[in-house]
C-alpha positions in Angstrom: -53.7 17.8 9.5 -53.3 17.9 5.5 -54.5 14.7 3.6 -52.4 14.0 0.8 -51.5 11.5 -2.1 -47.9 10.7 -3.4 -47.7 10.4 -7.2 -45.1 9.5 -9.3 -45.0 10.7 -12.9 -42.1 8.3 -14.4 -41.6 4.2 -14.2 -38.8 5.4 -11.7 -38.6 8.6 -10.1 -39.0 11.0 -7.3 -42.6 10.5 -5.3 -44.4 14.2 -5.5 -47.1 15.1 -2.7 -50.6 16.2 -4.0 -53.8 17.7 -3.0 -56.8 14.9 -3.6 -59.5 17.0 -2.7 -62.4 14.8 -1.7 -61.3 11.6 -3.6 -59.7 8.5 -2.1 -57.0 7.2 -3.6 -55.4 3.9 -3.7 -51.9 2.6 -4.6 -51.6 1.6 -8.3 -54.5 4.1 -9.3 -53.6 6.2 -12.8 -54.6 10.4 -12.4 -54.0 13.4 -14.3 -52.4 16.1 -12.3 -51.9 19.2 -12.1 -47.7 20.4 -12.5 -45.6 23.4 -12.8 -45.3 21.9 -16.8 -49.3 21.1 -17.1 -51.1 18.3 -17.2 -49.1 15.1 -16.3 -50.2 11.5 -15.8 -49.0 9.5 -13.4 -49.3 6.9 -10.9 -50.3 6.7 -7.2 -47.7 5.1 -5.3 -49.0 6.6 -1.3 -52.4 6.7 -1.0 -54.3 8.8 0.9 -52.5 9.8 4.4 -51.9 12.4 7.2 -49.0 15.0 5.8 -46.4 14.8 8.6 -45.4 18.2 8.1 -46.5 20.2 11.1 -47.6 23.4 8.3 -49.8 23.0 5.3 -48.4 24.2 1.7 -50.4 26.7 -0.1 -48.7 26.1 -3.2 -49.2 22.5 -3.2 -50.8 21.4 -6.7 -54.0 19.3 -6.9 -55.4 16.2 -8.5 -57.1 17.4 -11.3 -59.3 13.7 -12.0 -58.7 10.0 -12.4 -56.9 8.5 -15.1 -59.5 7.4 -18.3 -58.9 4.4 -20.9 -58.8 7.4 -23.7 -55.7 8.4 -21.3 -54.0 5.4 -21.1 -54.0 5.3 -24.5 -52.5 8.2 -25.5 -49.7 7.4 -23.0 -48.8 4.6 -25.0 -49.3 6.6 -28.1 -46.6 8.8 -26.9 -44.0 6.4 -25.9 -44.4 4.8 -29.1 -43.8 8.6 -30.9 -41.0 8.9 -28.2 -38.8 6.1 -30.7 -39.8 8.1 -33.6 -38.4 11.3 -32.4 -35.2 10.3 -30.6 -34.4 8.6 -33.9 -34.7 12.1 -35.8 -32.9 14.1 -33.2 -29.8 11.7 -33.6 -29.9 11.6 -37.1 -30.2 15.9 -37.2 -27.2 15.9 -34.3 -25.0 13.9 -37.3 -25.8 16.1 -39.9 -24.9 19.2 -37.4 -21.9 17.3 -36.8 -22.4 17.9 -32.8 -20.3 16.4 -29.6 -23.1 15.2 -27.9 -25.2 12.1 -27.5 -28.8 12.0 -27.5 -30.4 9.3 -25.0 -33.8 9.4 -24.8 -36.9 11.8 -25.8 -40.2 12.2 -23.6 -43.8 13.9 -25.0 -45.7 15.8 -22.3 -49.3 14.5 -22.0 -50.7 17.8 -23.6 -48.7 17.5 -26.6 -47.3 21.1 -25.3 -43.9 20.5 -25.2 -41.2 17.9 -26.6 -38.0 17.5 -24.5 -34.7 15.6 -25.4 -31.9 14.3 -22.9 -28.5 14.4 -24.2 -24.7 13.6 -22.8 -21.9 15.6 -23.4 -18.2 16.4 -22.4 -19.2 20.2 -22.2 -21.3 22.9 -23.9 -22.4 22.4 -27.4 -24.3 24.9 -28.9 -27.3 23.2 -30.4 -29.3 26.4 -31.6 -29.5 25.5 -34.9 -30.6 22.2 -33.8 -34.0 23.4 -32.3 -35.0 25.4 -34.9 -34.2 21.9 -37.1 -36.5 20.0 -34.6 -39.2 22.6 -34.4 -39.6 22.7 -37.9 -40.1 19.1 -38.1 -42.6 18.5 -35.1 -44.2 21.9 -34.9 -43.9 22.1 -31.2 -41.6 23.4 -28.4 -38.6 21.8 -28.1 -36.4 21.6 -25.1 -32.8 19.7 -25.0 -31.6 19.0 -20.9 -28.2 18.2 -20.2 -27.7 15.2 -18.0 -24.9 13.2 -16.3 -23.3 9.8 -16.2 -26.1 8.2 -13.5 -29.0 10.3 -15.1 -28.1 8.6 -18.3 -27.6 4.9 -16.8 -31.1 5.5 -14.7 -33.2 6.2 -18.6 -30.8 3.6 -20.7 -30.9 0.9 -17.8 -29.3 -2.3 -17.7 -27.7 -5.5 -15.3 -25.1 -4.8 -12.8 -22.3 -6.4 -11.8 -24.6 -8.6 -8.9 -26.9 -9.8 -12.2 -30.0 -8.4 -11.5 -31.7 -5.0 -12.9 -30.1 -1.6 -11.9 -31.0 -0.3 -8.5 -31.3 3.6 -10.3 -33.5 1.9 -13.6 -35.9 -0.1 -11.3 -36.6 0.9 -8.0 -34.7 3.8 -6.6 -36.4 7.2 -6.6 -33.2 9.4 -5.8 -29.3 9.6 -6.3 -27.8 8.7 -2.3 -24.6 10.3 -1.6 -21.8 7.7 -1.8 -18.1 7.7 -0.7 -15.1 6.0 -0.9 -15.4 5.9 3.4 -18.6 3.2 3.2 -16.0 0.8 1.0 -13.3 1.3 3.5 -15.6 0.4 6.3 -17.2 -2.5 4.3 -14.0 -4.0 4.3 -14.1 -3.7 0.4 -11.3 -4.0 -2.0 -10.8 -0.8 -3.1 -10.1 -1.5 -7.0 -11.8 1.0 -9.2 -13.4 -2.0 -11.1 -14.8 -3.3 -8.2 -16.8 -0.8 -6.5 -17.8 0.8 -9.5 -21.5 0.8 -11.2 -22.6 0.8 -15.0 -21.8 4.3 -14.5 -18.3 4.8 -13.7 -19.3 5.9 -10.4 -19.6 4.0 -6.8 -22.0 1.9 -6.5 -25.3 3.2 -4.8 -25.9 0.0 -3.1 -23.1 0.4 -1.0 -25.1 2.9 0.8 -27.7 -0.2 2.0 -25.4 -1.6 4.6 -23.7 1.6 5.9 -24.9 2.0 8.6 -25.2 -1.5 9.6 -21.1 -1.3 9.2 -21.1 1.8 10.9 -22.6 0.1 14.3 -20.7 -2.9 14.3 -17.4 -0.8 13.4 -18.5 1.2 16.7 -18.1 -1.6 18.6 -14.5 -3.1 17.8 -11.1 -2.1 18.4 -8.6 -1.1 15.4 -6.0 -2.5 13.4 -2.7 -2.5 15.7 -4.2 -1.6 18.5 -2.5 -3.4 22.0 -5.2 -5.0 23.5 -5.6 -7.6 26.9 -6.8 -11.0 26.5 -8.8 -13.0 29.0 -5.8 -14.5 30.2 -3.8 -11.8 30.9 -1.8 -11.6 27.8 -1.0 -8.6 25.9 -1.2 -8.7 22.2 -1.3 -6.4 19.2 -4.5 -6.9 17.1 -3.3 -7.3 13.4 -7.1 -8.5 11.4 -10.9 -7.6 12.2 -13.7 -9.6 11.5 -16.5 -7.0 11.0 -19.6 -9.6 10.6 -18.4 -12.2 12.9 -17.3 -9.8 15.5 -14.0 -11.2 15.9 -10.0 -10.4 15.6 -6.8 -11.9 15.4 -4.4 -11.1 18.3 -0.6 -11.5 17.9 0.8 -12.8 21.3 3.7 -12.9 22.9 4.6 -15.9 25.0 6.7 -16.3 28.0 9.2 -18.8 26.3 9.7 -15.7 23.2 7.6 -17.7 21.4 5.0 -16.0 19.1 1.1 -17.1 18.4 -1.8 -15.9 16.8 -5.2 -16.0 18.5 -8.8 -15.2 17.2 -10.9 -14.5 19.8 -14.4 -12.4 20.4 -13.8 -8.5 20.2 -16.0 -8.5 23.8 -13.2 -10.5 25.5 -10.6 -8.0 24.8 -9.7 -5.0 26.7 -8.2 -2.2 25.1 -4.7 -0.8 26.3 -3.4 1.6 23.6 -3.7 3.1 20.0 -0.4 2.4 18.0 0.9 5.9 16.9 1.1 6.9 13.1 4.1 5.4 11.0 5.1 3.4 14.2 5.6 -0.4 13.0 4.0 -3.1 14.5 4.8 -5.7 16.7 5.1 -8.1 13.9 7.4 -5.9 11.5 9.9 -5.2 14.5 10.2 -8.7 15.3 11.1 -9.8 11.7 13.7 -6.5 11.4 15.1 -7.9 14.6 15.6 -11.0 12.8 17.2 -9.0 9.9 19.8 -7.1 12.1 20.9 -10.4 14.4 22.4 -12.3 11.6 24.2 -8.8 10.4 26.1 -7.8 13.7 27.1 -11.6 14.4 29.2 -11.4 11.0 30.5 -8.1 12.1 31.6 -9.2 15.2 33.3 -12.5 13.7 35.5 -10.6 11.1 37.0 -8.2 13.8 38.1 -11.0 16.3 42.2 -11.0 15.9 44.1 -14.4 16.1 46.0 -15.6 19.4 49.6 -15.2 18.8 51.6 -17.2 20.9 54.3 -15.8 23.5 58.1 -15.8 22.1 57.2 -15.9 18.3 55.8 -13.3 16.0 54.4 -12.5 12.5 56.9 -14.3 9.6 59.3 -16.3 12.6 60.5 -13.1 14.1 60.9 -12.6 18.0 58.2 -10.6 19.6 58.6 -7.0 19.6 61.3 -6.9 16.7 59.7 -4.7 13.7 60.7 -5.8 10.1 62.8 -3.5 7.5 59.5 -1.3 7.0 59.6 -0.4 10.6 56.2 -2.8 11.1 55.7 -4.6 14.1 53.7 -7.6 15.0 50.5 -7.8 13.1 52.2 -6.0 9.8 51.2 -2.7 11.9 53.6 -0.1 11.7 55.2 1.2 14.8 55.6 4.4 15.9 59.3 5.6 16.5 60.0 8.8 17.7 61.6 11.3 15.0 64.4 13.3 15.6 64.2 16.5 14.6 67.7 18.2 12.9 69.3 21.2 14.6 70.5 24.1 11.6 73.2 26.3 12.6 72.0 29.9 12.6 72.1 32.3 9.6 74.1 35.4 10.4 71.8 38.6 9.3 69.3 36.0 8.2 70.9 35.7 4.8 73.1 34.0 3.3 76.3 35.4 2.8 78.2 35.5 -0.5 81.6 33.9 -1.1 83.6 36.0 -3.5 86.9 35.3 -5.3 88.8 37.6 -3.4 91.8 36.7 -0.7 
């Protein structure tokens, strides 16, 4: 098996695997090494240990030697020339008039190439602008396009906890993050909230995801109807993730209701309430809605007792007024009469002349 070193070339950045020959490394050591971009110095973070891949690379690159003083110096000779450039870059990007902001500048340790990170909505065509640059530091210039976290990871800064970003200060790579982990968390799920520096969701919502995941394994859901110890149904209507608890809605015997919190491991589960069904809760208080409703109904249709022998406005029972209406003021239904025509001869009408 492979013996090999893990190096990292930036303050905070990805953790490369090299080749140290027949030297022993420790953590904190400085070494120049060999990269797909040259020479690069950069810090030993893994010592020497066993590869853990089962096949050895043949392409992986080797230390070349360890780090000198005159090394060390001309790293912070560079970093100090770094300040220097980025302020010419963003004074050439005005005069160009670009849409684009330049964020930091970095020297390679050969002095072979000098490479500037820049923000932008899109493309911007800054052609002109390295031939500008090169004529100014009489090297190769390269300009890299990054995004919103890239930018946050080289500016740095506090979060919203107060202490130093996780992406500036110790976290090698991006994590994948999604809106899921909040939910799960138990998060409020305001943008302002769960949102870094960046504009994006916060990486460190990724630390206790799993955690969340496993306890969330482990409890019933949100409306679920569920059996307590006693023997009592109930509908679940909170969950308590990190004390492992809910909050059961009962029904009592005397229609009375009550809420219980009680250990998720002394419930037994019954049934999943289906989608866009309400809940035990929300039909009890429309219940209360529709009772006071039909009572008023049924009050305004009741008709008053009209005693035997007397009826509406002093008349007699079953006598109907002038407009044919009876008791009540309701009109009574006589039967019509219908009018008998005498024939037409021929089906016209005959004339009636003058004549004798």
């Amino acid at each position: 098996m492979a013996t090999v070193v893990g190096v990292r070339f930036r303050e905070v950045g990805k953790i490369y695997s090299f080749d140290p020959g027949d030297l022993v490394f420790r953590r904190g050591d400085h070494v120049i090494a060999e990269t797909a971009k040259g020479y690069e110095y950069g810090t030993v973070v893994l010592g020497n240990h066993p590869d853990n891949a089962q096949e050895e690379d043949p392409e992986r690159k080797k230390i070349i030697r360890r780090a000198t003083a005159e090394d060390e110096q001309k790293v912070r000779d560079n970093k100090d020339r770094e300040k220097d450039a980025l302020m010419i870059c963003r004074r050439k990007v005005d005069e160009r008039k670009l849409d684009m902001k330049v964020i930091g500048a970095e020297y390679t340790f050969d002095d072979s190439k000098l490479l500037f990170f820049f923000t932008a909505d899109g493309r911007v065509d800054f052609r002109d602008l390295v031939k500008d640059l090169a004529a100014i530091f009489h090297m190769r210039i390269e300009l890299r396009q990054v995004g919103v976290r890239d930018e946050t990871r080289i500016i740095g800064g506090m979060g919203p906890c107060g202490r130093p970003l996780c992406c500036h200060s110790w976290l090698p790579d991006f994590v994948p993050v999604s809106i899921k982990m909040a939910k799960e968390q138990n998060l409020s799920l305001n943008p302002q909230k769960i949102s870094g520096v960046c504009g994006r969701l916060m990486c460190c919502l990724k630390n206790e995801a799993d955690t969340y995941a496993y306890l969330n394994a482990q409890l019933p859901k949100k409306g679920d109807l569920v059996e307590l110890a006693d023997g009592r149904q109930g509908e679940i209507v909170e969950v308590n993730v990190i004390r492992q608890t809910v909050r059961v809605f009962v029904i009592l015997d005397d229609d009375e209701r009550e809420m219980r919190d009680v250990p998720a491991s002394e419930t037994v589960f019954i049934a999943h309430r289906k989608k866009g069904q309400p809940s035990q809760m929300k039909k009890d208080a429309m219940a209360k809605r529709e009772r006071p409703e039909r009572t008023e109904r049924t009050e305004g249709t009741e008709e008053p007792e009209v005693p035997e022998g007397s009826g509406s406005g002093g008349r007699s029972r079953g006598t109907r007024d002038r407009r044919g209406r009876g008791p009540g003021g309701r009109k009574s239904r006589q039967p019509q009469v219908q009018k008998k025509t005498a024939p037409r001869s021929g089906g016209r009408r005959s004339r009636q002349c003058g004549r004798p």
